[in-house]
C-alpha positions, 0 to 999 in steps of 0.5 A: 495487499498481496505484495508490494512493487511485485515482492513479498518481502523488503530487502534487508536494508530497506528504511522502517518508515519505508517497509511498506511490506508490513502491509501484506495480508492487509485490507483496504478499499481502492478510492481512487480507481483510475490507475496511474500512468503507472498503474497505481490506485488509491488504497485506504488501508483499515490500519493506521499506518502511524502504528507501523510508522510508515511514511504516509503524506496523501491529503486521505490519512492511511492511505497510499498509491499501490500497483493494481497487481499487487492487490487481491480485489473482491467482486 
């Protein structure tokens, strides 16, 4: 992940369970390719998201909808 929702880095404010810029840098696998409406993906990232203590409640344990342009794909 390269950033998140086109950041590289969380307001000041921002909730520790919601900080999902923690996960910059981080690997992880698209397993549901068709982006959403909004432009999302499935990612099923290779870290434990419970060791970040972020929200995470999709039926894939860690894994989370990301925007396809905040990732960096591998060909």
């Amino acid at each position: 992940m390269k950033s998140f929702l086109g950041t590289t880095k969380a307001d000041p404010d921002v909730e520790k369970r919601e900080d999902y810029w923690q996960l910059i840098g981080k690997r992880g696998r698209i397993i549901d390719a068709p982006a959403t409406s909004d432009g999302r993906v499935l990612v099923l990232f290779e870290n434990d998201l419970d060791d970040y203590g972020l929200e995470n409640h999709n039926p894939v344990r860690n894994s989370l909808w990301i925007c396809l342009s905040d990732l960096v794909t591998e060909k």
